[in-house]
MOPAC internal coordinates of N, CA, C and O (Angstrom, degrees):
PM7 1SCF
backbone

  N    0.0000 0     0.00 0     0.00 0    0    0    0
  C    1.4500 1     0.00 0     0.00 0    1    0    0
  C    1.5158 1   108.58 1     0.00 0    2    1    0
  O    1.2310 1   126.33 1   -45.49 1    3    2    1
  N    1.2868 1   105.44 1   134.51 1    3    2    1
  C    1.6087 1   106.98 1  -171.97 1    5    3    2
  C    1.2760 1   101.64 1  -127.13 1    6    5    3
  O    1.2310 1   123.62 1   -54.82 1    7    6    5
  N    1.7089 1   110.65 1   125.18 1    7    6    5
  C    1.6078 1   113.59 1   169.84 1    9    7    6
  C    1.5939 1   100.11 1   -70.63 1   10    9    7
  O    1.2310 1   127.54 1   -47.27 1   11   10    9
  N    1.4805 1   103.08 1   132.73 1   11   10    9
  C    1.4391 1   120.13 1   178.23 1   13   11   10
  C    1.6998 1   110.59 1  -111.52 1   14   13   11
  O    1.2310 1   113.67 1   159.23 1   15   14   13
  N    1.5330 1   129.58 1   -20.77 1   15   14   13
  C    1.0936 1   121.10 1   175.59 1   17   15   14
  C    2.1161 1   101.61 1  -152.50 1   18   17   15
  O    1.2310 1   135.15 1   -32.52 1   19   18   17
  N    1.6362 1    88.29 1   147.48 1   19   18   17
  C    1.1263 1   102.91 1   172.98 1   21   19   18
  C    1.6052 1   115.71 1  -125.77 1   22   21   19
  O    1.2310 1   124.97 1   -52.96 1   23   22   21
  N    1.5339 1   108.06 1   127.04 1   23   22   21
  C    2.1337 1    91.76 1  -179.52 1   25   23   22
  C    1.8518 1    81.42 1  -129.97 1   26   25   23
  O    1.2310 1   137.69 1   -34.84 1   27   26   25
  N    1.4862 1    83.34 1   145.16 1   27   26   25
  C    1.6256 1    87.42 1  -174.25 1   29   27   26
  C    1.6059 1    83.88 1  -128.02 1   30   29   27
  O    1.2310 1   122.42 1   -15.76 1   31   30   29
  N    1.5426 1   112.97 1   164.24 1   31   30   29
  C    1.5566 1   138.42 1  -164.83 1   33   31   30
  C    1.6216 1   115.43 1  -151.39 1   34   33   31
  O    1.2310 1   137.18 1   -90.30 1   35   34   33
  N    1.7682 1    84.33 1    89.70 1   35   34   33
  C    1.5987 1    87.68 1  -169.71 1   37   35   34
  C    1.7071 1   119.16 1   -61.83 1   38   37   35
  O    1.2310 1   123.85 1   -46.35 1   39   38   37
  N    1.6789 1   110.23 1   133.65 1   39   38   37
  C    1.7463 1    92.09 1   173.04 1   41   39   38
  C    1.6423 1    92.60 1  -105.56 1   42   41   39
  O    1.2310 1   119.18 1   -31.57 1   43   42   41
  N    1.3253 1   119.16 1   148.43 1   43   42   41
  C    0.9627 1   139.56 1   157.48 1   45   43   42
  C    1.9455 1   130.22 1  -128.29 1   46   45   43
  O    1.2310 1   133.37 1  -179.34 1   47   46   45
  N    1.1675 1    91.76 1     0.66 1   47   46   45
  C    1.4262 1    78.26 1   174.86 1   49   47   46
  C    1.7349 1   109.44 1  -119.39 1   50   49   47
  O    1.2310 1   128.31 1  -172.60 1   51   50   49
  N    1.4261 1   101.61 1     7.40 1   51   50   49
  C    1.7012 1   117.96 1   172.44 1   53   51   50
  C    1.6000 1    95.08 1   -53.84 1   54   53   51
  O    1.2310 1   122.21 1   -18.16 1   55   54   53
  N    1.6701 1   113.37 1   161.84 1   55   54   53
  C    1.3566 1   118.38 1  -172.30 1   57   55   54
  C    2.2167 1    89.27 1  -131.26 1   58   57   55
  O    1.2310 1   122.74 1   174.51 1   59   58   57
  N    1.1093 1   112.36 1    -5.49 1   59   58   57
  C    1.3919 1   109.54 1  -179.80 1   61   59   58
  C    1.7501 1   113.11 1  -105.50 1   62   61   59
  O    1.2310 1   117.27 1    29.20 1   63   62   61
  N    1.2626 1   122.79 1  -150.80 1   63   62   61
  C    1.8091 1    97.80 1  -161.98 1   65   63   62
  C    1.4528 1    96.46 1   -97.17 1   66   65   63
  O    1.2310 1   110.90 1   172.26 1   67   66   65
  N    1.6189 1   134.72 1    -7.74 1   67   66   65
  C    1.6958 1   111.53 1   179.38 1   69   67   66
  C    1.1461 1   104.36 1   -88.91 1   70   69   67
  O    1.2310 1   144.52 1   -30.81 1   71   70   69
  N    1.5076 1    69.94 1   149.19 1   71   70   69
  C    1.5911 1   102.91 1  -154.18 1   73   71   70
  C    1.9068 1   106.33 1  -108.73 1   74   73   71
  O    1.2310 1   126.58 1   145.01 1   75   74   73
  N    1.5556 1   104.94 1   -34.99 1   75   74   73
  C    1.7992 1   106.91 1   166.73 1   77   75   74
  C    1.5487 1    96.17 1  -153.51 1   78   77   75
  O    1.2310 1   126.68 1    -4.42 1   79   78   77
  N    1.3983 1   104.76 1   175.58 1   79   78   77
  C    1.5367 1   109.62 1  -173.10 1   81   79   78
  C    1.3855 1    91.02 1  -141.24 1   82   81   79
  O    1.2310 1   121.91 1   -62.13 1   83   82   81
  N    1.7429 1   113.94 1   117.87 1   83   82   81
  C    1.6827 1   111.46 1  -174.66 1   85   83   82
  C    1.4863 1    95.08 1  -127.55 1   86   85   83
  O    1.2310 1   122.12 1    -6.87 1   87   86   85
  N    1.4137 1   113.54 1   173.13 1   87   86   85
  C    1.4518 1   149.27 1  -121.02 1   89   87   86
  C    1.6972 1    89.55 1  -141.56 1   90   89   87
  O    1.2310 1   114.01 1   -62.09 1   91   90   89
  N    1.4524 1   128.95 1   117.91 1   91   90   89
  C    1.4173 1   103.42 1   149.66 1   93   91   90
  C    1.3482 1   106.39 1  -145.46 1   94   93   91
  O    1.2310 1   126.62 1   -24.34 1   95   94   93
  N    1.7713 1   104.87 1   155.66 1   95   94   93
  C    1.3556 1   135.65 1  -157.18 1   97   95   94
  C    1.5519 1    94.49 1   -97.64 1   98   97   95
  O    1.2310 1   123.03 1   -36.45 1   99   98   97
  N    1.2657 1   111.80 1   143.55 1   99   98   97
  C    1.5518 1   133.36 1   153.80 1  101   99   98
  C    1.3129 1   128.83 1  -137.48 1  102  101   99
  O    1.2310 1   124.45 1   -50.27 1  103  102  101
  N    1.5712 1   109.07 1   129.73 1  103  102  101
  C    1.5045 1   113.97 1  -159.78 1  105  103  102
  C    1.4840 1   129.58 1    38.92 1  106  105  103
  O    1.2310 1   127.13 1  -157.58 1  107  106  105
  N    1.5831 1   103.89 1    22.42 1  107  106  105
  C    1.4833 1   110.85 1   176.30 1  109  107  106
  C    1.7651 1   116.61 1    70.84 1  110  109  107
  O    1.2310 1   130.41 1  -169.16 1  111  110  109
  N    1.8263 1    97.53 1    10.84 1  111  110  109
  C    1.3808 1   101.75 1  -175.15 1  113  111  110
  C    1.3449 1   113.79 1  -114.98 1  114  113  111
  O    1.2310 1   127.94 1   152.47 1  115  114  113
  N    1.5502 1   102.31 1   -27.53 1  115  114  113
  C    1.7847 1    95.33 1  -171.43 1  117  115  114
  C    1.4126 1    96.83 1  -144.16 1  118  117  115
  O    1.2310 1   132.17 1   -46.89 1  119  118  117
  N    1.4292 1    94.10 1   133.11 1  119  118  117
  C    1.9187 1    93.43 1   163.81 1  121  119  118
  C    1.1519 1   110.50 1  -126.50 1  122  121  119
  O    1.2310 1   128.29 1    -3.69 1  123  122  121
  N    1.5880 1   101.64 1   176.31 1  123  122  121
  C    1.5098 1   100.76 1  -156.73 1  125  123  122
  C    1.7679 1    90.56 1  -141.43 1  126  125  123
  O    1.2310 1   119.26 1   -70.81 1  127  126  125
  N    1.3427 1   119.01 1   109.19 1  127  126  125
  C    1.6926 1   124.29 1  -179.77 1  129  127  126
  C    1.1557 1   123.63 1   -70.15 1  130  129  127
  O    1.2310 1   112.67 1     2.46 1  131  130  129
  N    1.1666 1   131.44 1  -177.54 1  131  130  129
  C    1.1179 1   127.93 1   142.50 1  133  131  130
  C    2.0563 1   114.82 1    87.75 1  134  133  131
  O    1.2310 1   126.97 1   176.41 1  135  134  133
  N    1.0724 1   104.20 1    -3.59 1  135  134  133
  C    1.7624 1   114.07 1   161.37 1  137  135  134
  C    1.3286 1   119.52 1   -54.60 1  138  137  135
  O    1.2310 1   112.44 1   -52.17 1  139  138  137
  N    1.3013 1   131.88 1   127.83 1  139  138  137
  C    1.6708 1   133.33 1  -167.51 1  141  139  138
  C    1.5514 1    89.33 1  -133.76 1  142  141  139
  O    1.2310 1   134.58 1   -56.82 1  143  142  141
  N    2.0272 1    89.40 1   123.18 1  143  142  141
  C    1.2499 1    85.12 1   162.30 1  145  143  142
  C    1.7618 1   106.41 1  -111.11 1  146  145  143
  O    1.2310 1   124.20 1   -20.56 1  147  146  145
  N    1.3816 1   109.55 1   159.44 1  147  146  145
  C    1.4549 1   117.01 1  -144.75 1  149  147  146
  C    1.1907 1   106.87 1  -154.84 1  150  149  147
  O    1.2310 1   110.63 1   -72.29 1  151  150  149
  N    1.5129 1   135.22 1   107.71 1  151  150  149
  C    1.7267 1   161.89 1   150.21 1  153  151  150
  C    1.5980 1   108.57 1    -8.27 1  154  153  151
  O    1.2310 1   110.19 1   -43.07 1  155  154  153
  N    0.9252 1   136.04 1   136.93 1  155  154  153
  C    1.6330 1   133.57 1   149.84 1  157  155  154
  C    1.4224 1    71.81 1  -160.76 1  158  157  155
  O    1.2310 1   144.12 1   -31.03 1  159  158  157
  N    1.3682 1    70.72 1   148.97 1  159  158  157
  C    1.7061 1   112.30 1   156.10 1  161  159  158
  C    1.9816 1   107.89 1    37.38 1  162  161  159
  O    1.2310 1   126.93 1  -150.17 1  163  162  161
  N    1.4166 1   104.28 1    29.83 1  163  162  161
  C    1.6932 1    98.03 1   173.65 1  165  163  162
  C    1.9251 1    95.79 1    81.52 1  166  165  163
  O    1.2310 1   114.26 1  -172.41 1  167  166  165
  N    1.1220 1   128.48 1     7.59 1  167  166  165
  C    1.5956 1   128.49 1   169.10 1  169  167  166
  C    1.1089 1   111.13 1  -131.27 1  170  169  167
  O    1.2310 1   120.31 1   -53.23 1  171  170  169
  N    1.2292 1   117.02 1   126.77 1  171  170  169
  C    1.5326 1   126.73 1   147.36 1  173  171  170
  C    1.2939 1   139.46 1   -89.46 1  174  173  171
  O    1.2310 1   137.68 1   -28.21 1  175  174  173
  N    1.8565 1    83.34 1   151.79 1  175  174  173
  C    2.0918 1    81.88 1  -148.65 1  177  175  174
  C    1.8522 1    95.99 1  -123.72 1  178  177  175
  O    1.2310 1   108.22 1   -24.80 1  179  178  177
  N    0.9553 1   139.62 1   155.20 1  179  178  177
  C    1.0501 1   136.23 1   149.66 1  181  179  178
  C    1.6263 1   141.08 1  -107.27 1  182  181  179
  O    1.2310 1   124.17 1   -52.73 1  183  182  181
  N    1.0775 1   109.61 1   127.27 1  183  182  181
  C    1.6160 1   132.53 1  -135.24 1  185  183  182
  C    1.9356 1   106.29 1   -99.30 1  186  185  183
  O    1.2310 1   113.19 1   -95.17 1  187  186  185
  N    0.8434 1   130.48 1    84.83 1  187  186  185
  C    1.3732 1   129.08 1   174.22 1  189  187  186
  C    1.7260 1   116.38 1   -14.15 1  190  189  187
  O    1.2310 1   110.38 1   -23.80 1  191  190  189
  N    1.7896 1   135.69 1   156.20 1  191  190  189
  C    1.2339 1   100.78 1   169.02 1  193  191  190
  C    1.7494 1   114.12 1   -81.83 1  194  193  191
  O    1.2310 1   122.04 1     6.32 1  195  194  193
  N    1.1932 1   113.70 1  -173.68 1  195  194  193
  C    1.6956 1   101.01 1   178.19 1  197  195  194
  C    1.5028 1    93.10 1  -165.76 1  198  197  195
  O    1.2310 1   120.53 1    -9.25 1  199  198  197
  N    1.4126 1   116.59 1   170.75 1  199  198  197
  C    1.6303 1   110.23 1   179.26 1  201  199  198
  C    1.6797 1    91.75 1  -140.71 1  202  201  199
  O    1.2310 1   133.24 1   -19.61 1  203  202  201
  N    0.6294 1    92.02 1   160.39 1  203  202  201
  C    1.8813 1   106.43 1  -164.62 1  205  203  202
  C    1.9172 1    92.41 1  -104.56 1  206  205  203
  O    1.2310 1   130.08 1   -44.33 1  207  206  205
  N    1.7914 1    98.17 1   135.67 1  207  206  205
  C    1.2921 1   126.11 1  -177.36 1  209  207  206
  C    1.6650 1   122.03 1   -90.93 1  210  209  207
  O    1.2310 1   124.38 1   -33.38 1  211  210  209
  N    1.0407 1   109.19 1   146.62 1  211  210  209
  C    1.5871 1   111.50 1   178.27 1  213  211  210
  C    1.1878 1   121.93 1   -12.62 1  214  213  211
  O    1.2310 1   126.98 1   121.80 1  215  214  213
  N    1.5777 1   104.17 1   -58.20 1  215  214  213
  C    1.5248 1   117.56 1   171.58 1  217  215  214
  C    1.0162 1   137.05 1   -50.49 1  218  217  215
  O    1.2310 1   126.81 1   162.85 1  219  218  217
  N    1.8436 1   104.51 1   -17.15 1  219  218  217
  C    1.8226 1   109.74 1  -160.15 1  221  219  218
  C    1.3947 1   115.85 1    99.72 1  222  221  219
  O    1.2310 1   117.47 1   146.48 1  223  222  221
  N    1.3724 1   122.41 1   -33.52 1  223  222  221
  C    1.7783 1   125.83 1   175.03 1  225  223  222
  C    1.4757 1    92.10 1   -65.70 1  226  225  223
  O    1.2310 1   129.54 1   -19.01 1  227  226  225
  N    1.5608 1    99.22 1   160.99 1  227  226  225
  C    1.3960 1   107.45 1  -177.06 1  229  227  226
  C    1.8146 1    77.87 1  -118.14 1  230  229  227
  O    1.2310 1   117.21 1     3.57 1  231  230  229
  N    1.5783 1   122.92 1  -176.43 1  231  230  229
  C    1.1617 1   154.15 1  -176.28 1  233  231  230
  C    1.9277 1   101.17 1  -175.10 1  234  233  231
  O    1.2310 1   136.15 1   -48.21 1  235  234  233
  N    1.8115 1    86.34 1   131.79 1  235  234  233
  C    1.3831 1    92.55 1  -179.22 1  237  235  234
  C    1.4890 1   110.17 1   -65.75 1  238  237  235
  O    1.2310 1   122.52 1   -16.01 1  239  238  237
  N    1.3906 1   112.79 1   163.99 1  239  238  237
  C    1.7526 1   104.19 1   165.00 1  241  239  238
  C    1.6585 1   104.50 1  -120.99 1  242  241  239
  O    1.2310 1   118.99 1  -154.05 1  243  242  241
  N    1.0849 1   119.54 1    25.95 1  243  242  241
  C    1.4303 1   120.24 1   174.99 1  245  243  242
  C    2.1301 1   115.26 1  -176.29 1  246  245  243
  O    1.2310 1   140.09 1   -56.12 1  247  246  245
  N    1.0421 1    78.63 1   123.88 1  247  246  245
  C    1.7927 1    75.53 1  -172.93 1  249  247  246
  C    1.5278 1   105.09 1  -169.78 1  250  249  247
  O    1.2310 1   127.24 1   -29.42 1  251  250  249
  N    1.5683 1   103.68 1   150.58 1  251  250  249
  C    1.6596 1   108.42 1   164.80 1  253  251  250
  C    1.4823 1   127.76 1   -52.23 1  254  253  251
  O    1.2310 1   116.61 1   -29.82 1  255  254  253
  N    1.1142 1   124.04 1   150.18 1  255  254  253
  C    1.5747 1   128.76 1   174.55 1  257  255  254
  C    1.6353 1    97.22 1  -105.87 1  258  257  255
  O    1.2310 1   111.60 1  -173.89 1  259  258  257
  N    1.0880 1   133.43 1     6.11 1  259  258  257
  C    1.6424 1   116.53 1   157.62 1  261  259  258
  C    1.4768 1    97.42 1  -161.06 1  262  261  259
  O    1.2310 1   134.61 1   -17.40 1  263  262  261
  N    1.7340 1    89.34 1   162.60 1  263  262  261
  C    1.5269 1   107.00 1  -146.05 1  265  263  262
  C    2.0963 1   102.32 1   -81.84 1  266  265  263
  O    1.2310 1   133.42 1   175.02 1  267  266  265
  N    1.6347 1    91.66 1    -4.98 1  267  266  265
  C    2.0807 1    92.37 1   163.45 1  269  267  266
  C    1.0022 1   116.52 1   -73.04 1  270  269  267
  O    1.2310 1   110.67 1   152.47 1  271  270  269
  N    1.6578 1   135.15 1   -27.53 1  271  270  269
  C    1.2726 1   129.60 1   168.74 1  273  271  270
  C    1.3305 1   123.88 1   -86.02 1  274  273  271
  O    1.2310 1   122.37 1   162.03 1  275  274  273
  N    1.5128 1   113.06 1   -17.97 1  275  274  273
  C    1.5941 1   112.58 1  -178.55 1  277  275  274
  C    1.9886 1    99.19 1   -66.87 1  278  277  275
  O    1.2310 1   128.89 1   121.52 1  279  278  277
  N    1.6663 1   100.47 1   -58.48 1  279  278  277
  C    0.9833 1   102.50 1   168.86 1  281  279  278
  C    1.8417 1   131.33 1   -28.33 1  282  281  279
  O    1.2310 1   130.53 1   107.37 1  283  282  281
  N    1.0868 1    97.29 1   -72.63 1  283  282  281
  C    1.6139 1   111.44 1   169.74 1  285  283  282
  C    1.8110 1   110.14 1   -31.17 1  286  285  283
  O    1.2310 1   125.31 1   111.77 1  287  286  285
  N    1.1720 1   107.40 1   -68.23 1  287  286  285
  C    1.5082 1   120.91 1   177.71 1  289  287  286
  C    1.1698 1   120.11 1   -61.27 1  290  289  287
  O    1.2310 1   113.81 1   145.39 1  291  290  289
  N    1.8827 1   129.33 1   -34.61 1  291  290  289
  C    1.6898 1   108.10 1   148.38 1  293  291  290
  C    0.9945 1   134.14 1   -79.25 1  294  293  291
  O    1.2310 1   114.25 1   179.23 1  295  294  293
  N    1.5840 1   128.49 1    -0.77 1  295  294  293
  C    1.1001 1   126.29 1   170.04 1  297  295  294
  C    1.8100 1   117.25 1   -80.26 1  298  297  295
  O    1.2310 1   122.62 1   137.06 1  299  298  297
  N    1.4573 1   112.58 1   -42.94 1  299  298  297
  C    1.1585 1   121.30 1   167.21 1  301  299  298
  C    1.6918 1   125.88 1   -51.67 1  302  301  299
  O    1.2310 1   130.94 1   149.72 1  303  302  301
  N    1.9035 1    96.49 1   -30.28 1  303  302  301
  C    1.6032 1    91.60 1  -174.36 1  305  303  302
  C    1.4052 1   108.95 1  -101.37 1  306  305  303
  O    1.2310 1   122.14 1   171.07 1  307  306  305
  N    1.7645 1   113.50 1    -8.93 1  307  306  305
  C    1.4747 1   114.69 1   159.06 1  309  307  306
  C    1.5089 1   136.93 1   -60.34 1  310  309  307
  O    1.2310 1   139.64 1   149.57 1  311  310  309
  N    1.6580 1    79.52 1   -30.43 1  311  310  309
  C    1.8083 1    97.00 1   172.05 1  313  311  310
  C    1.2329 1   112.71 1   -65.67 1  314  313  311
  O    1.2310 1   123.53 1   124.04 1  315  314  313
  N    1.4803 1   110.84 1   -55.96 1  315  314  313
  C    1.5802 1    95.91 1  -168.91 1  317  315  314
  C    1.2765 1   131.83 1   -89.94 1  318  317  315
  O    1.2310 1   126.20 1  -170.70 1  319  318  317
  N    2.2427 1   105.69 1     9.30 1  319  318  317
  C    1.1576 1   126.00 1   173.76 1  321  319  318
  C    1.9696 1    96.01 1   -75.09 1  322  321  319
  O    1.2310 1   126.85 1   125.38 1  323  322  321
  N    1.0478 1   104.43 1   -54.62 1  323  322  321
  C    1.9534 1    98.26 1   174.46 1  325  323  322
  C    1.4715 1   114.73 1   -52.52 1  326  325  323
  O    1.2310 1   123.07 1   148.71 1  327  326  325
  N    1.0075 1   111.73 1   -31.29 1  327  326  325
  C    1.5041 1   123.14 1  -175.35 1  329  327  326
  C    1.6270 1   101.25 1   -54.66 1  330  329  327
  O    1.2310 1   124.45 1   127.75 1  331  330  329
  N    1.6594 1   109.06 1   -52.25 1  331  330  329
  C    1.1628 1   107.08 1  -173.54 1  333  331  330
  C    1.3776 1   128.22 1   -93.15 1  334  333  331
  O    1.2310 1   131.84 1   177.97 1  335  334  333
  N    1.4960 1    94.74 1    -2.03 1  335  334  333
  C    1.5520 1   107.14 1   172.80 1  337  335  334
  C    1.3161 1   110.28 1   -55.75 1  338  337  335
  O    1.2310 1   123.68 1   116.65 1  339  338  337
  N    1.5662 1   110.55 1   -63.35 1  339  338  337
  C    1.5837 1   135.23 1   177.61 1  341  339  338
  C    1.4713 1    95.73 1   -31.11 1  342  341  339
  O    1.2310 1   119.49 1   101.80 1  343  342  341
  N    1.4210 1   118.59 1   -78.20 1  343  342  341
  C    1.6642 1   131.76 1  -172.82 1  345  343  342
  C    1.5554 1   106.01 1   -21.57 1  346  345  343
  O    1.2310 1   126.35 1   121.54 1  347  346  345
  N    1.4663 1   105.40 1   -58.46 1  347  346  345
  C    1.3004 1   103.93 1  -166.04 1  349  347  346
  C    1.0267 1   131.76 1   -93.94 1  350  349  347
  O    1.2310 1   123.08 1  -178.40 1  351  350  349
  N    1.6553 1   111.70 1     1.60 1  351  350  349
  C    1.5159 1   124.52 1   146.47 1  353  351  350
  C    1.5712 1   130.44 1   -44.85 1  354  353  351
  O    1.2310 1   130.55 1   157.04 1  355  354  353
  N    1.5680 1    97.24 1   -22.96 1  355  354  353
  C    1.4633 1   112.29 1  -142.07 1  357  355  354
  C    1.8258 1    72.70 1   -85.83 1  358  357  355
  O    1.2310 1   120.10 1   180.00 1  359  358  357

């Protein structure tokens, strides 16, 4: 499976740690929304989407089952989160 597209959505006027909310494409067939990437501690991490339960716990609703694709997918959506950092410096 090959990520074929990344759209990232800078937040900047948020006051908590996300920082953009991106979009990613596979094989040009399925995407999956709603990924936040998000600050602690001076690192950014990227966060599966998830919807929060009766209780208040959240549970993801979309995510990798091994840690080569989780990998793959923050590195890809970090890239093109800097990518757009730069942009919007400009």
């Amino acid at each position: 499976m090959e990520i074929t597209e990344v759209r990232i959505t800078l937040i900047s006027e948020r006051k908590d740690e996300v920082r953009a909310f991106a979009s990613v494409a596979f094989d040009h067939s399925f995407v999956v929304r709603g990924l936040k990437v998000i600050e602690k501690k001076d690192r950014f991490n990227v966060y599966m989407p998830d919807r929060k339960r009766k209780d208040g716990s959240t549970v993801d609703v979309a995510f990798p089952i091994n840690n080569t694709m989780r990998q793959c997918i923050e590195v890809k959506v970090l890239e093109k989160y800097e990518e757009e950092l730069k942009k919007d410096e400009k």
